[in-house]
C-alpha positions as CSV (number, residue, x, y, z in Angstrom):
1,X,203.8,198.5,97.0
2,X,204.2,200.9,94.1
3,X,203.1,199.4,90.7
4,X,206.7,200.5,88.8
5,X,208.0,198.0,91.5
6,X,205.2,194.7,90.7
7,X,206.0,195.8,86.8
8,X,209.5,194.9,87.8
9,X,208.4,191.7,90.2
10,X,205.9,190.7,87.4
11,X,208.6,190.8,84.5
12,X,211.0,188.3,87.0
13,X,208.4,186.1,87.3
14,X,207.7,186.0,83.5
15,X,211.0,184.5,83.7
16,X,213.0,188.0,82.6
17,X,216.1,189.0,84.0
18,X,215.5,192.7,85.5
19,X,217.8,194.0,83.0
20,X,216.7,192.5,79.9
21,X,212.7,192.7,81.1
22,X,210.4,193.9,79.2
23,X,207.7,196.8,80.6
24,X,204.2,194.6,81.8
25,X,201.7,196.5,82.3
26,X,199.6,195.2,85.1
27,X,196.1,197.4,86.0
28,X,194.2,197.3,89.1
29,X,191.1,195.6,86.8
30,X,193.9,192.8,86.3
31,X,194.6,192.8,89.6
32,X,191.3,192.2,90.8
33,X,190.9,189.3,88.9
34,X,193.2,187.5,91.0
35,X,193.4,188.4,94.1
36,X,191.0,186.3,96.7
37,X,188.0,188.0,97.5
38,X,187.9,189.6,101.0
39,X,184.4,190.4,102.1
40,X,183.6,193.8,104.1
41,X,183.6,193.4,107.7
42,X,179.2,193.7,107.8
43,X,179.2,190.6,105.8
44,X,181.0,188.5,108.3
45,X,179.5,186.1,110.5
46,X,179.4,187.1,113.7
47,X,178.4,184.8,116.3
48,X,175.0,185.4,118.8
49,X,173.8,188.9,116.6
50,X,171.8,188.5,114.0
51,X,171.9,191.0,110.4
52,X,170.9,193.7,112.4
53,X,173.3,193.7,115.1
54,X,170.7,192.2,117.4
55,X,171.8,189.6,120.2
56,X,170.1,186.1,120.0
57,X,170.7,183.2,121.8
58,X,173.5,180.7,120.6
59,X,172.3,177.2,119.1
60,X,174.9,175.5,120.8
61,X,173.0,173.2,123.6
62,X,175.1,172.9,127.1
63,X,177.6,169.6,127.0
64,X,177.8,169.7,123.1
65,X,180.9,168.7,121.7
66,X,182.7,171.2,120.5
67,X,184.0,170.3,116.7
68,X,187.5,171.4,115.7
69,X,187.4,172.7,112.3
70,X,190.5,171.2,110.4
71,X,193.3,173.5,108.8
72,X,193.2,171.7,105.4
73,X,191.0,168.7,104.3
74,X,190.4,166.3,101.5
75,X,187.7,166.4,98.7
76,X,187.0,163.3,97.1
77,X,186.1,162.9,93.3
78,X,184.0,160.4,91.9
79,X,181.6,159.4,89.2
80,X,178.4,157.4,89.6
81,X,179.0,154.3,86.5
82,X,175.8,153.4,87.1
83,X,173.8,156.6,86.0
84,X,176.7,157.1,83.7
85,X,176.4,153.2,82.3
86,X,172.2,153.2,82.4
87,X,172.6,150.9,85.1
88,X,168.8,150.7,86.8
89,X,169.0,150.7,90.4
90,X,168.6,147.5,92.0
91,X,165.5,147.4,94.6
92,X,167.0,146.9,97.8
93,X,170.3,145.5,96.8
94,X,173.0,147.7,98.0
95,X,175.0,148.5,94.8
96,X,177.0,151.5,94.1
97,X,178.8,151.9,91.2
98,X,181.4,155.1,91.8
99,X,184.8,155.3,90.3
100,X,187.4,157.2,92.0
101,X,188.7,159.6,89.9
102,X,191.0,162.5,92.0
103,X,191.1,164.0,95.2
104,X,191.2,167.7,95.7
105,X,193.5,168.7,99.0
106,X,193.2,172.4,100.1
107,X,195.9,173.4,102.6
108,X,195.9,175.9,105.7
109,X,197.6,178.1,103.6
110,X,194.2,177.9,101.0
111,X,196.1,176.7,98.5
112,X,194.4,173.7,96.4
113,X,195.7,170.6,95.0
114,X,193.9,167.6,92.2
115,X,195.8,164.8,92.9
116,X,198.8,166.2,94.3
117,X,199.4,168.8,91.4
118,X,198.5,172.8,92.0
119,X,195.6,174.0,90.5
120,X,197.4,177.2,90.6
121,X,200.6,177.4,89.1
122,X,203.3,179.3,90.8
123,X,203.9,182.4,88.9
124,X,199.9,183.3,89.2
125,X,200.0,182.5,92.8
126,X,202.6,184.8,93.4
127,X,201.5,187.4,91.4
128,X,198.2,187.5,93.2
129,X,200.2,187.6,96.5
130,X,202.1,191.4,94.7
131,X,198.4,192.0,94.1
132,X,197.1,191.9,97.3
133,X,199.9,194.4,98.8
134,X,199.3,197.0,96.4
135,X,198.3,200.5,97.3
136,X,194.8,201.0,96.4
């Protein structure tokens, strides 16, 4: 994508009209603060080699279930009252104290969510997307 072109994307989503915008100057420094980090292909995990390229043998025993990694999934937040409220501990009594307090959601799409409300807001999230297609 050629920057003149994000400038012009950049200034709609500031909520200009292209006509009326006003030049934003966006740098590639700028950019790199928001776009998600994508690590070089030797950093990835690649399974039965080691660092070096070398083969070893998979940890996986025969007949293991095989777990199905989820698409999005839920983060619960809580608070311990107890440590929070100088509560001692109780001996053997089972008492836990936690308060509820959000849950974070993450979506296939790797968006995040604290009690149902982006942790992104939309302009940002779109300007990383122009971002991540630019030219480098």
């Amino acid at each position: 994508m050629h920057w003149s072109r994000l400038l012009l994307c950049a200034a709609v989503l500031a909520g200009s009209s292209p006509g009326t915008a006003q030049e934003i100057t966006i740098t590639a420094q700028d950019c790199a603060r928001l776009v998600e980090h994508v690590p070089d292909a030797d950093a990835t995990y690649r399974p039965g080699v080691d660092v070096r390229g070398r083969p070893v043998t998979p940890a996986d025993l025969p007949g293991a279930p095989q777990i199905q990694v989820p698409e999005s999934f839920s983060i619960p937040i809580t608070v311990d009252l107890a440590s929070r409220l100088g509560i001692p501990a109780g001996g053997d009594a089972e008492f836990t104290a936690e308060a509820m307090i959000g849950q974070v959601d993450v979506t296939a799409d790797g968006r995040a969510f604290f009690n149902g409300q982006p942790l992104q807001d939309e302009e940002a999230r779109q300007l990383s997307i122009l971002c991540q297609r630019i030219d480098r």
